[in-house]
N, C-alpha and C positions, 0 to 999 in steps of 0.2 A: 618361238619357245619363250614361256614365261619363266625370269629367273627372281627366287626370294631369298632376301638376307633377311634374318632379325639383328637391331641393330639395339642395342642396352638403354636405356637413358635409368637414370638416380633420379627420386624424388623425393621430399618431406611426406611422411606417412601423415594423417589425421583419424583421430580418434572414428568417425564416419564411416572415411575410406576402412578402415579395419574392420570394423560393424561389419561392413558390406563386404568385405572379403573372407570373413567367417560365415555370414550366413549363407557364401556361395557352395565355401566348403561344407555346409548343411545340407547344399540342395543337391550336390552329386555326392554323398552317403546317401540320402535319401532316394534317389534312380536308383542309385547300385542294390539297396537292398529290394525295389520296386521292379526291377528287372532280373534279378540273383531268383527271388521265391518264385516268378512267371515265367523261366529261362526266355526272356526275350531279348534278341541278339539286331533286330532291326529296329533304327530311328523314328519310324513313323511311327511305326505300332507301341514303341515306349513312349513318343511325346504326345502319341492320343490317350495312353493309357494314362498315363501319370499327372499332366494337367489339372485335372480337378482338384485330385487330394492335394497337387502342388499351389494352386491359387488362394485354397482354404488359408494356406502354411503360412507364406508369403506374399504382400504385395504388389512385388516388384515389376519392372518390364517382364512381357513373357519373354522374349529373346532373354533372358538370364536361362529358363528353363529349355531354352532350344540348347541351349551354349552347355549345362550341366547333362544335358542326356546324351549329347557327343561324345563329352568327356569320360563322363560315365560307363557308354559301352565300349570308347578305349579300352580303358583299364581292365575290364572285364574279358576284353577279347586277350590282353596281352598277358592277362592271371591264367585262362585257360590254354594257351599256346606254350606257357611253362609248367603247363600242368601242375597248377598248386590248385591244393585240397580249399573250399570255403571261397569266401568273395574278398576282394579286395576293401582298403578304406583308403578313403582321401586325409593326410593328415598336416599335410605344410598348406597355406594362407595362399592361396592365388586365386585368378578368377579370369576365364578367357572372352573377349566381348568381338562381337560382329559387328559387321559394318552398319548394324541398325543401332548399337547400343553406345557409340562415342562417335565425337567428330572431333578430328587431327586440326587444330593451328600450325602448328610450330615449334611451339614452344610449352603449349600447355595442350590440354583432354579433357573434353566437356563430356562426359558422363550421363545418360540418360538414367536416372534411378529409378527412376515413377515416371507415369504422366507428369510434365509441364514441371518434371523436380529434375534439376542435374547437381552434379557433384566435378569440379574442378581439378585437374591434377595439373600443377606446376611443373614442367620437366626442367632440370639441370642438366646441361650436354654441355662438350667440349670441340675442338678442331673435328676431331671424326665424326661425329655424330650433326656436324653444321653443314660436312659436306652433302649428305643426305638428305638433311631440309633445306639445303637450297637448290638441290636437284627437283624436289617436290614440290617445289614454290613456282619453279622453272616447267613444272607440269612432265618432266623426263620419267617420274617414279610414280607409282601408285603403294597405296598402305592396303594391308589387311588384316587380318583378326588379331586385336592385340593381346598380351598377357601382361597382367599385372601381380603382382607377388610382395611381400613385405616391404622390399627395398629398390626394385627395381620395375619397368615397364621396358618389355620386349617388344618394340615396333618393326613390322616385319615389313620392307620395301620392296615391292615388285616390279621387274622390268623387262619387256618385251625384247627377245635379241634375236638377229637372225643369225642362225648356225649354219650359213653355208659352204660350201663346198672348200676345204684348204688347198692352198697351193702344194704343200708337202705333212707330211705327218711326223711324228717322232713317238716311241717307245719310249715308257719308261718303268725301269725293273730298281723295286726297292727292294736292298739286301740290306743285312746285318752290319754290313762296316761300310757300304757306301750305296749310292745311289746314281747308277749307271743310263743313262737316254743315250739314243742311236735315233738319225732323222734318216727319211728316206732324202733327204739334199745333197752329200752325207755330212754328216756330223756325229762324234761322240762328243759327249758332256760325262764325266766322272765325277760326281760333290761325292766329297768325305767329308759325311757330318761327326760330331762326336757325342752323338746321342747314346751310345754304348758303353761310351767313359763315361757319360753322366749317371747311366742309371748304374754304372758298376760302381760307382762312386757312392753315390745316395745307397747303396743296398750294405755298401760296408758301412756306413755310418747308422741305420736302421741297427744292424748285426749289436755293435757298438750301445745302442740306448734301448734294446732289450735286455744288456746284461741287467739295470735297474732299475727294472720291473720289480724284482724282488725286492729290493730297500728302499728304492722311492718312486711308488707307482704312478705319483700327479706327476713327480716331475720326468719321468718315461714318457707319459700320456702328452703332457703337453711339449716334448721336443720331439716326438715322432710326427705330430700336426703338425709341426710347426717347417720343419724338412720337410716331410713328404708335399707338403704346398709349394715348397722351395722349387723340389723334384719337378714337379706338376708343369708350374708357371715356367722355366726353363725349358722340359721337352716343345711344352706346346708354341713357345716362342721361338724357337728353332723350327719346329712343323713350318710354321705360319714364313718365316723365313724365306724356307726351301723351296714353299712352293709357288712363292710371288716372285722366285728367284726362275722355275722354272718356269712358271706363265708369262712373266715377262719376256720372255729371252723364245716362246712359241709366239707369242705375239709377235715379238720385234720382223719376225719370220713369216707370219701367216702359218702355222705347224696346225695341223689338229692333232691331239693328244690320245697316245692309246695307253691305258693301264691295265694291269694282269686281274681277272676276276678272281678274288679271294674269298672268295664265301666260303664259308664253313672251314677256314685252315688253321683256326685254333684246336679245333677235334679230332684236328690229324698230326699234330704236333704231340707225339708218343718215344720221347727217347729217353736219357738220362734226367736226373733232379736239377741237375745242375743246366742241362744245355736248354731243356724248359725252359727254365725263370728266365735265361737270358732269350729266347724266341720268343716267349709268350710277353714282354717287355718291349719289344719293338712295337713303336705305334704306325703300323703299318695300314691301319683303316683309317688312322686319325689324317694321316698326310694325303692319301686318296682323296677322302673328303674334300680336303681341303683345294688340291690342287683341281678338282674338280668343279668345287663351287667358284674360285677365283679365275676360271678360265669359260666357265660360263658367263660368268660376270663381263669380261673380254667380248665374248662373241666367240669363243672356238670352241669346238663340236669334241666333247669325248666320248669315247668308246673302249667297253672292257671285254679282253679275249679270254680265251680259257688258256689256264695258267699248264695245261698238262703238259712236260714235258718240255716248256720249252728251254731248259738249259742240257737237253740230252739226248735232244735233235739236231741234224747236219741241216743247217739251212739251205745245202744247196741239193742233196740228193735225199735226204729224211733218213738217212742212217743213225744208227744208235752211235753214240762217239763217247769215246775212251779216253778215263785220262793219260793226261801226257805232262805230268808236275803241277804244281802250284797253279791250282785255277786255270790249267787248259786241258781242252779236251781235244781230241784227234779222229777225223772219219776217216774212216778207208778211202775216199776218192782224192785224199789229200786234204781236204783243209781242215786248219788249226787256226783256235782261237781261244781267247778271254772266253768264258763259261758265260760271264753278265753280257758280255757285248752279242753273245752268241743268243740269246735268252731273248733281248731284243731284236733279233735280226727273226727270228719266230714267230715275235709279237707282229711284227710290222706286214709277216705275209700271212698272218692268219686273219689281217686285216680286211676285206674284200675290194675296201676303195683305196687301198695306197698301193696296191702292184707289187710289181716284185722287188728288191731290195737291190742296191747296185754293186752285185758283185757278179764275177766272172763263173761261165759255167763252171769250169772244174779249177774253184777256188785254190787258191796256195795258201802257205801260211805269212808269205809278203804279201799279201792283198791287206792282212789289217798291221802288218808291222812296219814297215817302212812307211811309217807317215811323219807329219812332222808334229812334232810332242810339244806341244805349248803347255807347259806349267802354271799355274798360276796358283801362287801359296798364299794364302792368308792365314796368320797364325793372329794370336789374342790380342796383340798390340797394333796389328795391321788398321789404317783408318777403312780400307775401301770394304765394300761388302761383297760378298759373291756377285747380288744382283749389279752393283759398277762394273764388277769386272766383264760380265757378258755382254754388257749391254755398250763395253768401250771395245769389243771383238769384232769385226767386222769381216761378214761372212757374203758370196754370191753366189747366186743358184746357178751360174754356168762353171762352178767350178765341180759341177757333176754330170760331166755331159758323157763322160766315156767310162766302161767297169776300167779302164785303167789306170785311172786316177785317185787318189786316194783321199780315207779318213782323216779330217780334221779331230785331234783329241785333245781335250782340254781339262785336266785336271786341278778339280777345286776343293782345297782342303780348307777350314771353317774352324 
């Protein structure tokens, strides 16, 4: 399986490069509207249609005009998928180039503009950005189609990984106040992030600087950007966190990774104004993502189940289960549990390659309670991170050889 990251690098803009990244945004308006009055929805038939009148236009490499009629019928496919009236435009300065129209140093981007004409771009990169060209120098990575934009150039790295077979698998169910894994080894992991105080925090301070809107609307305007960026850059840094916190600690394991399929669960979130804001606030596709691409990145294999019902299934007999207090549910055949840990123990057998989960036919409610409760708190002054702490935990796969052995639980508060 090939894995691609685009990876930022900064450069100095020139008067040129601009030129030439306007006239790109020229050439896909000009498809869109070439394809918009011909309803043409296929690549071939717009890059033989549109060539001509496009060479008249333009000098340039044709691959600029392969590169704009891609783009082009993107956009068009993704206006008509939200059914909006009319054709799209291209209106921010980028330009995306194939492996025919630059060649990668390093450090800097030779540019084919014309025939036998290139144009240079200098890149500025940092620590992160060095480990990637010198995986590429080292011949580990491959480049492909880059994008270039006013301020930056997105080089996207590709790498070949084999996703084979894991020794064990691990669940994992993202809630509202924490984020619950259960492995078939067994193991639970509990992180409580405090992504829920942050956005209820930034939403009262939001509340707060629309009162003066009305007496001073710039300066409304510019401390709602200026927080809501604050917001932004703080969830996404806590994502990014959690989920090198959890890839790491599947690695350290050999775990393949199973996530709940979420599609469309913004359109079913219909309840109060209030319990909204806060569900539709959780970045819950963002951290997917995320731990998704960084575990491919790894070499471990993920897979997404369907999410129906698994906090309110009996994992051992499929009975509907009842509550019984604070976040536990109860089946008829006896067992009781945590609702999240129960939710994962679903996940793991709707799995088809991880088997069945290691518990006792006719579960108790000490199968998951009598274990031994390893704490682990990190509060805002703590130096170690989640990811130290898991990775200083030291776990063996014979400590599940019998159901009557039990869960390791490890609770990590952030």
């Amino acid at each position: 399986m090939e894995v691609v990251l685009g990876v930022p690098f900064t450069y100095s803009p020139t008067d040129d490069l601009r030129k030439l990244l306007e006239d790109f945004r020229d050439m896909v308006n000009f498809c869109i509207e070439f394809a918009f009055k011909r309803r043409i929805s296929s690549y071939a038939k717009l890059r033989k249609g549109v060539y001509e009148d496009w060479k008249k236009k333009w000098d340039y490499s044709t691959h600029f005009c392969h590169s704009a009629c891609k783009i082009s019928l993107a956009m068009l496919k993704s206006y008509r998928r939200k059914r909006r009236k009319g054709k799209p435009e291209a209106k921010k300065l980028f330009m995306q180039l194939d492996l025919q129209l630059y060649k990668f140093y390093g450090d800097r981007i030779r540019i084919s503009v014309k025939p036998r004409k290139f144009a240079y771009v200098e890149l500025k990169y940092g620590e992160y950005q060095r480990k990637f060209i010198d995986a590429w120098k080292a011949g580990k990575l491959k480049t492909g189609e880059i994008t270039i934009n006013e301020t930056k150039v997105i080089v996207p790295f590709k790498k070949d990984v084999d996703l084979s077979n894991p020794s064990d698998w691990i669940a994992i169910d993202i809630n509202e106040s924490n984020i619950t894994t259960v492995s078939s080894n067994p193991h639970i992991i509990r992180l409580e992030p405090k992504i829920r105080e942050i956005r209820s925090a930034y939403f009262e301070k939001r509340r707060k600087i629309q009162k003066l809107a009305k007496h001073k609307p710039l300066t409304s305007q510019r401390l709602m950007a200026k927080y809501s960026k604050r917001e932004k850059n703080k969830v996404k840094d806590m994502c990014h966190k959690l989920a090198k916190s959890i890839v790491d600690f599947a690695k350290q394991h050999n775990f393949g990774i199973i996530l709940e399929d979420l599609k469309n669960m913004r359109r079913r979130i219909k309840y109060s104004r209030r319990m909204n804001r806060r569900l539709h606030s959780l970045p819950f596709r963002k951290l997917q993502s995320y731990i998704e691409y960084k575990a491919h990145s790894a070499s471990l294999p993920v897979i997404h189940v369907d999410a129906k019902y698994t906090s309110s299934l009996c994992p051992i007999c499929g009975g509907r289960l009842a509550s019984n207090g604070h976040r536990l549910l109860k089946c008829e055949c006896g067992f009781e549990g945590d609702r999240d840990i129960i939710a994962c123990l679903n996940m793991l057998k709707r799995n088809p390659r991880c088997g069945e989960p290691p518990l006792p036919p006719k579960a108790t409610y000490e199968a998951l309670a009598e274990v031994e409760d390893l704490v682990a708190k990190v509060n805002a002054r703590s130096e170690r991170s989640p990811n130290s702490l898991l990775q200083s935990l030291k776990f063996s796969r014979s400590a599940a050889t019998t159901v009557e052995e039990v869960y390791t639980v490890i609770r990590i508060h952030k």
